[in-house]
C-alpha positions as CSV (number, residue, x, y, z in Angstrom):
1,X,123.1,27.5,189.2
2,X,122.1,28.6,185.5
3,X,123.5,31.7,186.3
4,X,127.1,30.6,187.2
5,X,126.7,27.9,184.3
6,X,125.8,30.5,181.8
7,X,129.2,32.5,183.1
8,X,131.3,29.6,182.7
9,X,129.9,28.8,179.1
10,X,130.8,32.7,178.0
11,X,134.4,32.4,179.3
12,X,134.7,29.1,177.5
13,X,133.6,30.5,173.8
14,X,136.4,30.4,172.1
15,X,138.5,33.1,170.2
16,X,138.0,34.5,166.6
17,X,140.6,33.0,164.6
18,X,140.1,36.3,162.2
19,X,140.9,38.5,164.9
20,X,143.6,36.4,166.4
21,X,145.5,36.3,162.8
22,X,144.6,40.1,162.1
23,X,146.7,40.8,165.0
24,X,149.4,39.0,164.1
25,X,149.7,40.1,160.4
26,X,149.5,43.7,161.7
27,X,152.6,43.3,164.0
28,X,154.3,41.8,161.3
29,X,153.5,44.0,158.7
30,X,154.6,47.3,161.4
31,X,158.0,45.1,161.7
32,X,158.5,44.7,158.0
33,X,157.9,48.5,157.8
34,X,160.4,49.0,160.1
35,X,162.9,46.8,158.5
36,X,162.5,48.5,155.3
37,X,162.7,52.3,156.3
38,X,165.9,51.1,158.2
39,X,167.4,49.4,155.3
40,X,166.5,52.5,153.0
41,X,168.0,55.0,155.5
42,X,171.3,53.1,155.6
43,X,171.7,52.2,152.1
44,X,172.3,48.7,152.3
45,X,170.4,47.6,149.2
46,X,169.4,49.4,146.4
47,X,166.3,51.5,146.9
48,X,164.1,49.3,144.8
49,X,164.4,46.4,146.8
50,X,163.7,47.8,150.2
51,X,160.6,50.0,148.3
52,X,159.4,47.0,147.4
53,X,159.7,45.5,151.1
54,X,158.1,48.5,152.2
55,X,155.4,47.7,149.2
56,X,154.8,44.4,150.7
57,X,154.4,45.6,154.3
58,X,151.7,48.1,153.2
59,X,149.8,44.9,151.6
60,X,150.2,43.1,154.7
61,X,148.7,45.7,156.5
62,X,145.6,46.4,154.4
63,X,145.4,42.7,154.5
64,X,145.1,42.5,158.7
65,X,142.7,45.6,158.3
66,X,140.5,43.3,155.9
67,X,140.7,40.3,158.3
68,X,140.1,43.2,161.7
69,X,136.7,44.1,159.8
70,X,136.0,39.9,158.8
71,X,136.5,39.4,162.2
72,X,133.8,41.8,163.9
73,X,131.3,40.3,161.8
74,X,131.9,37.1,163.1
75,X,132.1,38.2,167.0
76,X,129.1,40.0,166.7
77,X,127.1,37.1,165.0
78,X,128.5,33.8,166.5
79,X,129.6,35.7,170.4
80,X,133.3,34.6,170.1
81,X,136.2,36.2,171.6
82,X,138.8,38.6,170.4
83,X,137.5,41.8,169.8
84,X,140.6,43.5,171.8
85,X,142.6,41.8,169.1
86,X,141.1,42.6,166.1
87,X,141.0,46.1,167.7
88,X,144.5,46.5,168.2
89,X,145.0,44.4,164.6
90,X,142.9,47.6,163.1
91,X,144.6,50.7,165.1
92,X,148.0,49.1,163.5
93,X,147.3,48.7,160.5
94,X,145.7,51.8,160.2
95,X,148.5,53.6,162.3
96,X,150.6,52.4,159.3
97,X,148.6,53.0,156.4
98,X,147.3,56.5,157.4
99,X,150.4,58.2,156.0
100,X,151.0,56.2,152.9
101,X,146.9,57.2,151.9
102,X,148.0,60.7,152.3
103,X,150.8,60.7,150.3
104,X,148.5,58.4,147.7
105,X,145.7,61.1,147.8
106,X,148.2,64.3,147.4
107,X,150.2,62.3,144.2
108,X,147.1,62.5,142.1
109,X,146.6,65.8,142.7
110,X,149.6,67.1,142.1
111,X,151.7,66.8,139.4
112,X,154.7,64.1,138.3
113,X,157.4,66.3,138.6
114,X,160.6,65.0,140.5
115,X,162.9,68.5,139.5
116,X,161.7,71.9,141.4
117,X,163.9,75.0,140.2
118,X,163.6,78.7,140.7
119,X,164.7,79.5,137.6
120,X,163.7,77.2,134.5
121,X,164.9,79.0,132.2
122,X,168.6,78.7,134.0
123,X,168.7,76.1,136.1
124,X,172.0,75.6,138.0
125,X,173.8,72.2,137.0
126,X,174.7,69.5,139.4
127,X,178.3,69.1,139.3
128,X,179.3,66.6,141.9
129,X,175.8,65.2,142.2
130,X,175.6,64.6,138.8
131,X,178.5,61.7,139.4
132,X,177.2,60.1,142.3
133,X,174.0,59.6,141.0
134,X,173.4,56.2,140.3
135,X,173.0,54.7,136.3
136,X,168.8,53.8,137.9
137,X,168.0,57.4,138.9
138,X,166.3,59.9,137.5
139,X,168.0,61.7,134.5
140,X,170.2,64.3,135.8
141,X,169.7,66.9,133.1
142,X,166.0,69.6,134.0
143,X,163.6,68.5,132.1
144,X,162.3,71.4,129.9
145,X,159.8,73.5,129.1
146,X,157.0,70.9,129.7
147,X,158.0,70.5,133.5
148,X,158.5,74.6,134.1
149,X,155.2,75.2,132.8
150,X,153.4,72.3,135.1
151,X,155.9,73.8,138.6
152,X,154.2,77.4,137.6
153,X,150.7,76.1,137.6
154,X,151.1,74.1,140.6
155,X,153.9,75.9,142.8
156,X,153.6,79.5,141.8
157,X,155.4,81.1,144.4
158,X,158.7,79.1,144.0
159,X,160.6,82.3,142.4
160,X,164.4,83.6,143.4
161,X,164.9,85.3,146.4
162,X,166.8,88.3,146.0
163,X,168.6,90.6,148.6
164,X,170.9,93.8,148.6
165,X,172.8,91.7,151.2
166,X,176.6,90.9,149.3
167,X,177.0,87.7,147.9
168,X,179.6,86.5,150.5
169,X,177.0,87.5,153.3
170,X,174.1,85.2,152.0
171,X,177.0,82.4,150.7
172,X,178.0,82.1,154.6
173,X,174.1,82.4,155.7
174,X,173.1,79.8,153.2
175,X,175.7,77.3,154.5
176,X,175.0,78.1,158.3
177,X,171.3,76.7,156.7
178,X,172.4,73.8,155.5
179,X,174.3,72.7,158.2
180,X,171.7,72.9,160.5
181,X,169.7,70.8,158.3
182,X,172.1,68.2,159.0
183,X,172.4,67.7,154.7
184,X,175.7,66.4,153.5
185,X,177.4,69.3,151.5
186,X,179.6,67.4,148.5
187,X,180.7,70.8,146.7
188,X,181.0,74.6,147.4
189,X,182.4,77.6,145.8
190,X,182.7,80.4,147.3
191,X,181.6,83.8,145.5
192,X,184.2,86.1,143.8
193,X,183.0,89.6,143.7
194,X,186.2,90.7,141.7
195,X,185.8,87.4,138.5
196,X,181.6,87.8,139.6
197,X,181.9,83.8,140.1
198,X,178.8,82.3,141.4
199,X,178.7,81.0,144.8
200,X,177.4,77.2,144.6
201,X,176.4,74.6,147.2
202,X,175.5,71.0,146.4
203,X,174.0,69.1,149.0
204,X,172.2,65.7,149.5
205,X,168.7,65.8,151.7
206,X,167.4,63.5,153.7
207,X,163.3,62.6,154.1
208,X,162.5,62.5,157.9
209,X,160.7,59.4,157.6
210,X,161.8,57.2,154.6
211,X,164.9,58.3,154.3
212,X,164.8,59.7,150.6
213,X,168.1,60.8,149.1
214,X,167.2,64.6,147.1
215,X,169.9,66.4,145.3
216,X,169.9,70.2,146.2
217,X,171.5,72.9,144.8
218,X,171.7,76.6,145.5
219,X,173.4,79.2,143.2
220,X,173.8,82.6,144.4
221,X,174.6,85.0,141.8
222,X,175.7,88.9,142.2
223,X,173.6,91.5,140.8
224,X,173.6,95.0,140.2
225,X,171.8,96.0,143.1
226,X,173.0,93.3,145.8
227,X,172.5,88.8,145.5
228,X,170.1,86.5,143.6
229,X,169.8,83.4,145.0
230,X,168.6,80.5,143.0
231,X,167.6,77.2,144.4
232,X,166.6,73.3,142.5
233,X,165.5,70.4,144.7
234,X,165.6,66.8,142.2
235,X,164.9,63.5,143.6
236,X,166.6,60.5,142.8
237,X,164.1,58.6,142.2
238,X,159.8,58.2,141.6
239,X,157.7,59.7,139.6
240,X,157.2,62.6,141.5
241,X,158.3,63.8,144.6
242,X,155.1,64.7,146.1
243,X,155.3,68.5,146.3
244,X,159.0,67.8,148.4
245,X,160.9,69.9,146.4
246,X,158.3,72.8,146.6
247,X,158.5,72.4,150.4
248,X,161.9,72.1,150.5
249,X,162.4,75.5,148.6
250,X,160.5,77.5,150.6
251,X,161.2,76.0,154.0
252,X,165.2,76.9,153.2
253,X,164.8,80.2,151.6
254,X,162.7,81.4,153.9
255,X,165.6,80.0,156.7
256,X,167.7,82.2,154.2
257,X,165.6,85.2,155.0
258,X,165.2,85.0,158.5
259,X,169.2,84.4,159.0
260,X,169.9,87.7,156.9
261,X,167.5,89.7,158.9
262,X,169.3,88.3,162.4
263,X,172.5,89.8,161.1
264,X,173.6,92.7,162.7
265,X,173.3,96.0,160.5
266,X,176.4,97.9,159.7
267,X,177.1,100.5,162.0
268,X,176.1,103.6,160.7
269,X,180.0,105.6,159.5
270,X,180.9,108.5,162.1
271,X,180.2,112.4,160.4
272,X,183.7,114.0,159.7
273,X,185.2,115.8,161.6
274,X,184.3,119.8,161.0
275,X,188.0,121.2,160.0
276,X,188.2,124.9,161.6
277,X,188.8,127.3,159.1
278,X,192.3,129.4,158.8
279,X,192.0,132.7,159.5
280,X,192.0,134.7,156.2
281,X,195.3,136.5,155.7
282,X,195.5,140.0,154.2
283,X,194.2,140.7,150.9
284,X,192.6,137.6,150.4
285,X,189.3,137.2,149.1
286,X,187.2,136.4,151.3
287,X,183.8,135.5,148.8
């Protein structure tokens, strides 16, 4: 009998109110989350809103993982339910604030810059981009000397890539590179060896996650001894872009690289033809 009495009074204890709420502000915050990546993928508010709905969610979240913590206290010291709740309230909220720390961690090591370029000293303009950005963005013009000196210190091997390749080959490789990047190409020239017009793509990238809007730009220039291609990754928006433009650099030249070497070398030009010689005719010199 005190047995079975002593079972019923443990499945009667009642459940943690902490835990029971830290669930539910963790579901909540993973649907806000939701909501606002969704809204800044498809553009329809202005980025500052939705940042700040995403903001919010983040709050929420460190909030249910404050209440997750609150709430094992008071199971382990009173015996009340809800353990599995405050559980799964803390693997949420941590499942959605993991990434966000990251980034937070990495922004204070690195530094603000929001404009990544190959060449600082001539940075290619934005032409079309430079009209769709909006009047809130970041300035459209490089920033100067200060900003080239902080990408050399931090992103030293952002430099040109140049190839003997012609500038028509690495125009066509370059845009077969964008394209399977899915990025939406708003202006392209194509190079003219004959006026030695630059080649230019503008593009607009898209974050995987958040759904960022960067400007991109490549300029591919003919040289004496074959193409010089010159890249600059901006974002929109922030105080820095996290090292994304560094990334982004690298990842497409390198793409660059790799598509040039798949090409097929030029078949090598057949010897000529050995002309027999005429048969001398008399009296003439023959030395």
């Amino acid at each position: 009998m005190p047995s079975l009495f002593y079972r019923r009074a443990l499945i009667r204890q009642p459940i943690s109110r902490l835990a029971v709420w830290a669930r539910r502000l963790a579901a909540f915050s993973l649907v806000a989350a939701a909501l606002a990546i969704v809204i800044v993928r498809s553009g329809i508010l202005e980025i500052y809103p939705a940042m700040a709905a995403f903001g919010g969610a983040l709050a929420i979240a460190g909030l249910a993982a404050i209440l997750a913590f609150a709430s094992f206290v008071v199971i382990w010291r009173s015996g009340t339910r809800g353990l599995g709740q405050a559980l799964a309230a803390l693997a949420m909220a941590g499942a959605l604030l993991a990434y966000p720390a990251y980034l937070a961690i990495e922004a204070t090591r690195l530094p603000k810059l929001t404009d990544i370029v190959t060449d600082p000293a001539d940075p290619p303009a934005f032409e079309v981009l430079a009209r769709v950005r909006a009047r809130d963005a970041n300035p459209v013009a490089y920033p100067g000397p200060m900003a080239a000196a902080q990408q050399r210190q931090a992103y030293p091997d952002v430099e040109p890539y140049v190839t003997e390749a012609a500038p028509q080959t690495v125009y066509d490789a370059m845009h077969r590179v964008f394209a399977k990047r899915r990025w939406s190409i708003l202006n392209e020239r194509v190079p003219a060896a004959t006026t030695r017009r630059d080649g230019i793509i503008e593009a607009v990238a898209v974050s995987p996650i958040m759904g960022f809007r960067d400007d991109v730009i490549v300029r591919i220039r003919m040289t004496a001894d074959g193409t010089r291609v010159d890249m600059r990754s901006a974002s929109r928006y922030g105080v820095t872009d996290i090292g994304a433009g560094a990334s982004r650099i690298r990842s497409v030249l390198t793409a660059l690289d790799e598509a040039l070497a798949s090409l097929p070398s030029a078949p090598a030009a057949p010897p000529p033809k050995a002309v027999p010689k005429a048969a001398p005719k008399k009296g003439q010199d023959k030395r």
